[in-house]
N, C-alpha and C positions, 0 to 999 in steps of 0.2 A: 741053322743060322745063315742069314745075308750078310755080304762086305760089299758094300756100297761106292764109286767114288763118284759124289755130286758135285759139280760145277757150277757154280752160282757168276752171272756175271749181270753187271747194271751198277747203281748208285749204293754199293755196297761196303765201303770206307771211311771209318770215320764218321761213320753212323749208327752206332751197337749193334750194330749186323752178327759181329762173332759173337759177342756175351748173350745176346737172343740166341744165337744159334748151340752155343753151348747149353742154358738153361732149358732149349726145349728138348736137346739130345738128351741130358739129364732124366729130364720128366719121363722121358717117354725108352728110360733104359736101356740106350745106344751105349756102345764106343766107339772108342776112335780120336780126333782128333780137327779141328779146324784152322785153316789159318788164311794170310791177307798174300795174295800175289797180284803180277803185272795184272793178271787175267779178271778181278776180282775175288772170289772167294772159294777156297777149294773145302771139303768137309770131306771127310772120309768116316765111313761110319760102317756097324757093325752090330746086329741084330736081327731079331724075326722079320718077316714082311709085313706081318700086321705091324709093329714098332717101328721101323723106316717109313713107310706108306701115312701112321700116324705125325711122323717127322714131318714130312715131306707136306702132309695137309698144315699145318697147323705154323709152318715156317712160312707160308705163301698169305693166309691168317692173321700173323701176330707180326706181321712186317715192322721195323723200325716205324717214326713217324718219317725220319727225315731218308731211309731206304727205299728204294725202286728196286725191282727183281726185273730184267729184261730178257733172260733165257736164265732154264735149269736143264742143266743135261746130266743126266744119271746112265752110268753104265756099272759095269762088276768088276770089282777090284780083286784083282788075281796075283800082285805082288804080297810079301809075307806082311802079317799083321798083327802086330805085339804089342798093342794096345790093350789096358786091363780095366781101363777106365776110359772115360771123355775128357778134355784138356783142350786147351787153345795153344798151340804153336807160334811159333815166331813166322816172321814174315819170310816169304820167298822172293828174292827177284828176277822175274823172265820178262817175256816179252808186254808189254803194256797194250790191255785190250778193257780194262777196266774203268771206272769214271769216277771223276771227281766231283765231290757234293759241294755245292752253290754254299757260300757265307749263308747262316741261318738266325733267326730272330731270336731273341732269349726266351726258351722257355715257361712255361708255370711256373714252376719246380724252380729254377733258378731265379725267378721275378720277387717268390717268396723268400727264397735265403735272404736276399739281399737287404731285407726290410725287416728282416726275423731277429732279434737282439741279442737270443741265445746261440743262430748259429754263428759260426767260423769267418763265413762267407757273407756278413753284416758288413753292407755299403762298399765290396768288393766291387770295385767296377766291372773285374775281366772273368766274374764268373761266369762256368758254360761246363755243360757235360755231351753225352752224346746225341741229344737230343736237339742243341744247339749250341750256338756260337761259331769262330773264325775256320776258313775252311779254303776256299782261294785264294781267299786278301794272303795266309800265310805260308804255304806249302812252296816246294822248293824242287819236288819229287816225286815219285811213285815209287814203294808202297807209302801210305799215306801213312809215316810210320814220324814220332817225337822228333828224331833225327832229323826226318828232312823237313822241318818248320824252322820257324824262327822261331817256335818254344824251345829248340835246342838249347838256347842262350841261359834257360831256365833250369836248374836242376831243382827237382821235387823234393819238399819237406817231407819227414815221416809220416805225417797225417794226410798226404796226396798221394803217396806212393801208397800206403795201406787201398783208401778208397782205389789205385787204380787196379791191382789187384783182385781188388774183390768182385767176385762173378755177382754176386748179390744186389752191390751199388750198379747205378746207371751211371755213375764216373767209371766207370771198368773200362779202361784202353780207352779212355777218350783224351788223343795226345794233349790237345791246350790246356788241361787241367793245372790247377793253381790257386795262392790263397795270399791273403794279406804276407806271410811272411816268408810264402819262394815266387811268386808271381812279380807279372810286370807292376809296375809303380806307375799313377799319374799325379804329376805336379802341376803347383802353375806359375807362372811367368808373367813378369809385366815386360809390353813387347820397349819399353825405351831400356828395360834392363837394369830397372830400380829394384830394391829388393822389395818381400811384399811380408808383411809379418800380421799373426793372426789378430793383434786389436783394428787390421786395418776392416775387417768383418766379424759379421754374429755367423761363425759359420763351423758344422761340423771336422770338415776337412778341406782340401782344395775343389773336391769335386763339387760340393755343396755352394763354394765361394763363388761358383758361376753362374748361381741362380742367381743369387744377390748383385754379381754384379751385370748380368744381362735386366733385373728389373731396376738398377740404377740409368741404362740407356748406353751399356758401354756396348763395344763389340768386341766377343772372344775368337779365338782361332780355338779350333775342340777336333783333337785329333780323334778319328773312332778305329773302327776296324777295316775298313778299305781306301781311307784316304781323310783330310784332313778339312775339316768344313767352317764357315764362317757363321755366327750365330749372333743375332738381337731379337730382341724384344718387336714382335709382329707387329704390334699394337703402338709402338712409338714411332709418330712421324719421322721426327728427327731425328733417331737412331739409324731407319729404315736410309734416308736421304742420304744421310751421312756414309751408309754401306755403300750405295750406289754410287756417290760420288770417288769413295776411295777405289773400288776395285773398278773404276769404269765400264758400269754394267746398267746403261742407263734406259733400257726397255722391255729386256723381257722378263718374265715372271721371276723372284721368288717359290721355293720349294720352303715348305712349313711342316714345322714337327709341334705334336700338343702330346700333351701327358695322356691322356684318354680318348675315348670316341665320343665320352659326353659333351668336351669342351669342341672338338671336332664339330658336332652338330649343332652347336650352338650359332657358327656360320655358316653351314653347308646342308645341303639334301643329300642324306646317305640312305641309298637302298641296302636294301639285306648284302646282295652280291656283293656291292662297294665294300661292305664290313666287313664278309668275308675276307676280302683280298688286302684290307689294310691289318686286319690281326693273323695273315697267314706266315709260316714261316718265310717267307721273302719279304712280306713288311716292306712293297714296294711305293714309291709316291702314287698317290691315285687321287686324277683329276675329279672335282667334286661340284657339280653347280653351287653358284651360292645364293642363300637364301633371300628373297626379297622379302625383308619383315616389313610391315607396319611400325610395327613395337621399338620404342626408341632405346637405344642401347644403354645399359646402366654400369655402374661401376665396375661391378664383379664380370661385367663380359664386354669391356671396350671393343669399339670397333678394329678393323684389322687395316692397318693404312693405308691408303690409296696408291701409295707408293709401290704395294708388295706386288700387285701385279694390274699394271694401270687398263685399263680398256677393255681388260677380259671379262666372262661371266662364269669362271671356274678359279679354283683355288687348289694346287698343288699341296694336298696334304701327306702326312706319314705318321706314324706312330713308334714311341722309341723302339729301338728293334735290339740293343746294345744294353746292358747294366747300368754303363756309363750315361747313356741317356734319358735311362728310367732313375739314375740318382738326383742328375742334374734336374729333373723335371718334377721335380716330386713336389716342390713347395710353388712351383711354376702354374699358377691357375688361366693362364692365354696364351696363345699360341707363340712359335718365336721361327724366325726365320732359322731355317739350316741351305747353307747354298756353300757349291764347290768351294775350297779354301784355293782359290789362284786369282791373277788377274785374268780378267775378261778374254777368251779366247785359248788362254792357255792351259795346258793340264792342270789335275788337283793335282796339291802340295803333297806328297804321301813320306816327305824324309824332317825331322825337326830340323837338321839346321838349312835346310833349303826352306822349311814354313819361316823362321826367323828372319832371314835372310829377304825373301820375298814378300812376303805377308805383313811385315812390322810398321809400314805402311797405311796398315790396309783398321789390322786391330790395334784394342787396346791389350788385351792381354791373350797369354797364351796358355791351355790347357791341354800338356802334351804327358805324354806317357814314351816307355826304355820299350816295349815291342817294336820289330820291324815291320813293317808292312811290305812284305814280297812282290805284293800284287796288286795297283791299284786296281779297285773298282768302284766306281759313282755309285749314285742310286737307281735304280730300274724308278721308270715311269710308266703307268698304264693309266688306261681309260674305260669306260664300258660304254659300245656302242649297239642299242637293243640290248640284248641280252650276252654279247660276248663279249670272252678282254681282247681289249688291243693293244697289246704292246707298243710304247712309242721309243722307248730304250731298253734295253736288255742290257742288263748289269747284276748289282749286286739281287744275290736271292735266286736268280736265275739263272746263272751261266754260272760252271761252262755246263749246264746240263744236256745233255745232245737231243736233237730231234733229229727223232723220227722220222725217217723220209718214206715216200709211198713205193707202189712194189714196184719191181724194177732194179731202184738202186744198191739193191745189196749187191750186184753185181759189178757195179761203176769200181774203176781203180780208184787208188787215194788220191786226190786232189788238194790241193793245196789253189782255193779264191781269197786273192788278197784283199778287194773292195774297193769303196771308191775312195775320193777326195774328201768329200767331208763326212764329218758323224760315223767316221768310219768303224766297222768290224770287219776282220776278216774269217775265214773259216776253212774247216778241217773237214773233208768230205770222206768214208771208210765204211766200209760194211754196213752200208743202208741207213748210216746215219751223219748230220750234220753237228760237228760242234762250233759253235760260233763263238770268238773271242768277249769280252765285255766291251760295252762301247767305249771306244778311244777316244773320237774329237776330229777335229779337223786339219789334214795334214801337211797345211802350208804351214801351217807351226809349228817351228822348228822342236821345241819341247815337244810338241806331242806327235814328231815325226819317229824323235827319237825314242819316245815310249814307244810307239807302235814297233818298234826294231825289234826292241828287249821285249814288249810282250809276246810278239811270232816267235821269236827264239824260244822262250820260255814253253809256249805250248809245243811247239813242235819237238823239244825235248819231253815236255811230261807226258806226253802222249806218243813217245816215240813216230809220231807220223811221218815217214818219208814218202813224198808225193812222189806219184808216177807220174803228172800234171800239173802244170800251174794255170788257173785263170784269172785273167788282165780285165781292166777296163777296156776299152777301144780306144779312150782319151789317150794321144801322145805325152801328155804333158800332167797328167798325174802322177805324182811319186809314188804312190803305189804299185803303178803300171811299170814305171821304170825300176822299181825295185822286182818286182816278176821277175821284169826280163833280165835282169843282172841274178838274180839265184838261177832261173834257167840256163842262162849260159854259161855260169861258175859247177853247174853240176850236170848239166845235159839231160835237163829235162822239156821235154815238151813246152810249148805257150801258146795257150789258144786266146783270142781278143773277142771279148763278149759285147756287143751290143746296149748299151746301159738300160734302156728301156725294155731290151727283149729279156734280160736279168729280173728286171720288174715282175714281168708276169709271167715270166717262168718261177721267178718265187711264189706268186700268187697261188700258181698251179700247185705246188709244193703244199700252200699251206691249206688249200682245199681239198688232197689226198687224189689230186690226179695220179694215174699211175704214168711209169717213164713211157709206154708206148700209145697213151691218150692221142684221140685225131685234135688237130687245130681248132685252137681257142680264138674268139675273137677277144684281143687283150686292149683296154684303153690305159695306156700311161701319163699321167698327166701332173707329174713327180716336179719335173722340171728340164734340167738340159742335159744332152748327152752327146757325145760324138758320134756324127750318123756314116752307114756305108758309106755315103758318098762325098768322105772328109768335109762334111759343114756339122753347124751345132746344129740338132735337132729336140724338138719338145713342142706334146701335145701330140702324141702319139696313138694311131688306131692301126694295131698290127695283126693280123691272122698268124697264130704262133703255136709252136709246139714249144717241146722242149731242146729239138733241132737244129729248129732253120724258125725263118717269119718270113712274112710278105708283110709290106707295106701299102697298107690299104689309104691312108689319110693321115693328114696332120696338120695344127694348126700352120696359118700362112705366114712365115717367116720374117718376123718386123725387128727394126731395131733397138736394143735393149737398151733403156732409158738408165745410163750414169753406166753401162759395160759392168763388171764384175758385179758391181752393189746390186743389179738386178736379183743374183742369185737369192743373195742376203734380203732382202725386203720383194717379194713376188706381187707386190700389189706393181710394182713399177709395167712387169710384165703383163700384167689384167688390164694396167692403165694406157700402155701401147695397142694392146691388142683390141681393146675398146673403140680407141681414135681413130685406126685404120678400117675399123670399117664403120663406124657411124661417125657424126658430129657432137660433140659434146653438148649441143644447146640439143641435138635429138635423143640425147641419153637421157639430159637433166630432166626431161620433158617427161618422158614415158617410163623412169625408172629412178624415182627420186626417191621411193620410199622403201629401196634395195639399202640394206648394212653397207655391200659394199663402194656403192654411189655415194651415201652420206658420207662415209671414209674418205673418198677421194674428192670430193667437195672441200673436204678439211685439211 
């Protein structure tokens, strides 16, 4: 006989990692013992080499969906071993070298309870087992144990507690677990704080009363699982207008949730891939061309209003990803807007009396639920450009899952990159890989200066990470930059000032698998401004760069930004200086009148 002790470490948490790993122990007539630490997953096991070697295929095999395996290290366990059986253990807590799994889509499995009249979990909004549902939005800590969520607040009915037990079920140790009577509750609210009683709708429950009244033309505030979202009817002008006008969000897109991919394609061209990544467990928004019919639109598929996203030739779709979204959407035959719950500029709403508070304004009514939300995270947005995704935000679905960085940096110390001023992320550099925060926002907002505080705290707790290094913007006058350098000097660590553009394509290099001692790239950035070595703003950058050092080879010719700051904000200003300075405008309209962005600036 072997005694085995394997180390499992990756996305292994709150994923049926251990109920997998016991059941194949089982099968395949081990003992021993598995359990959840800092590290991710330790098993200790116990049997022939052909029965380990069987384990060990068939764990790498039968992976969770929502699991990643990133190393298995197996050595010989030579402490004493009185195990008579296989068993899952309680969690250990050491050092944290393990990762936390990204918020995940609902399920099959749980898509069908919900609609199913004999089960339990019939029009449960908050059902989820290990396969999916809340998972950043709620944690608190590592091991990724009931305790440190905000399902603590919850204690388990005997019928959750059974299923969590049971090695059998796929609820086995999947901590959010819950049901109509020990789970969270969603209510709803009229936001003037009238009461609301059931003849005022034909509706099953509250969650149902949102359909009804979003196809009435009202607007609800719909808290889900990473923050708190603003919802109308896609299809109504004046719903649409009325949204814009209250949250003062008078240009850019709309982000759209439909009940299916048929009613999806109804206005949009989806390729295979696009489908893919809208029913993937991240269920992130994915920009979608829209259709130029002939065919004039009929009842059953109104058009989507001009309002939702004026000018564009794409459509910001998503698919419900939450129970509560697949309930609300069920009798929902067109699409409906879902957009951050805050005013224009500032963070989502993620606490109810701050949505109240803020939002009452904005909606008619409020459909909130008793869970906390620990963690704000938006929605991830992508695109498909050719044939690959391009991330435009990194958020929910996606983070904090860590990339892989190329070789080289398993050797880099930990670093701690705070990012820039707006759209900001920051990130956790450690053992050859990057974990990036969710996207924050923009940090002259004072709101979302202060979330960016409490979300760096938060990671740099649950990931125990203490930087040997902090990296700054170059900008003096980012707060980000000055919050660097205020933890560098509060704890004497290093601060290095990066280059904003030489970050650019050093990222670039990163996400095309250069390795760290690659010769010089020719890098063109053309993002926008940044503060250059030679304290002026630079943009429109052509640099010879490593991951090192750069040379500045060229850059566009240095004009003045048309309105100062709002240039940032609207970049055609900067296209429309930089056009004047070197031709005439009667020699542009002449020779390039049938360019998109000439017509634009004609307008």
């Amino acid at each position: 006989m072997t005694t085995e002790e394997i180390r499992v470490r990756g996305t292994v948490q709150g994923v049926g990692f251990r109920p997998t790993v016991y059941r194949l122990a089982k099968a395949c007539g081990l003992r021993g013992d598995v359990c959840n630490d800092g590290e991710g997953v330790l098993i200790r096991a116990s049997g022939t080499d052909e029965s380990i070697e069987e384990f060990i295929k068939r764990l790498q095999q039968e992976c969770p969906p929502l699991a990643r395996i990133n190393q298995l290290i197996r050595k010989r366990y030579e402490k004493e071993f009185l195990f008579h059986d296989f068993v899952i253990s309680h969690s250990i807590s050491s050092a944290v070298k393990t990762e936390i799994a990204p918020d995940a889509a609902t399920c099959s499995q749980c898509r069908s309870e919900i609609f199913d009249f004999y089960s339990r979990w019939y029009r449960y909004p908050f059902t989820n087992c290990t396969y999916c549902g809340p998972r950043l939005s709620i944690i608190r800590a590592i091991p990724y144990d009931r305790i440190n969520t905000s399902m603590a607040a919850f204690t388990m009915c005997a019928e959750c507690m059974k299923e969590y037990n049971d090695v059998e079920n796929r609820r086995f140790h999947a901590q959010p677990v819950a049901c109509h009577v020990c789970g969270p509750k969603a209510t709803l609210e009229r936001a003037d704080g009238k009461p609301i009683t059931a003849s005022m709708f034909s509706m099953l429950d509250d969650v149902d009363a949102v359909c009804t009244l979003l196809q009435r033309g009202e607007i609800v505030a719909i808290k889900g699982i990473g923050g708190i979202h603003l919802a109308c009817d896609a299809t109504n002008e004046t719903a649409v207008q009325k949204l814009r006008q209250r949250k003062q969000r008078y240009h850019k897109p709309f982000a759209l949730m439909a009940r299916d991919l048929e009613i999806i394609e109804k206005y949009c061209i989806v390729s295979d891939k696009e489908r893919e990544l809208l029913q993937s467990s991240a269920a992130p928004i994915v920009l979608l061309q829209i259709k130029e019919s002939n065919t004039p639109h009929t009842p059953h598929t109104p058009p989507i209003s001009p309002s939702v996203a004026p000018g564009q030739n794409t459509l910001g779709f998503m698919l419900p990803y939450t129970p509560l979204h697949h309930l609300i959407l069920k009798r929902m035959n067109h699409p409906i807007v879902l957009t951050s719950g805050n005013i224009s500029d500032e963070p989502q709403c993620i606490d109810n009396d701050e949505a109240r508070e803020k939002l009452s304004q904005i909606a008619d009514y409020f459909l909130l639920h008793n869970r906390e939300i620990v963690n704000r995270v938006d929605d991830s947005v992508v695109r498909l450009v050719g044939d690959q995704v391009q991330v435009i935000r990194r958020a929910r679905g996606y983070a904090p899952a860590p990339i892989k960085l190329p070789p080289g940096f398993e050797h880099s110390p930990a670093i701690l990159a705070m990012g820039g001023e707006l759209k900001n992320t920051f990130c956790l550099l450690k053992d050859g890989q990057a974990i990036l925060s969710q996207h924050l926002g923009d940090l002259e907002n004072a709101a979302t200066f202060t979330a960016y505080q409490s979300t760096l705290n938060l990671y740099l707790n649950l990931f125990e990470h203490q930087p040997e290094a902090i990296a700054i913007d170059k900008h003096p006058e980012y707060l980000s930059t000055k919050l660097g350098q205020e933890l560098g000097f509060t704890h004497q660590i290093p601060i290095y000032s990066t280059q904003h553009h030489h970050a650019h394509i050093a990222a670039c290099m990163a996400e095309n698998h250069l390795p760290l001692d690659s010769l010089p790239v020719l890098g063109i950035a053309l993002d926008g401004l940044g503060y250059g070595e030679d304290n002026t703003i630079w943009g429109g950058e052509f640099l010879l760069a490593d991951y090192h050092q750069f040379q500045r080879l060229a850059t566009f010719k240095p004009v003045a930004m048309i309105g100062g700051e709002q240039a940032i904000y609207q970049p055609w200003r900067n296209t429309y200086a930089q056009l004047i300075s070197a031709f005439s405008w009667e020699e542009i309209t002449n020779q390039y009148s049938d360019l998109e962005i000439i017509k634009f600036l004609n307008h």
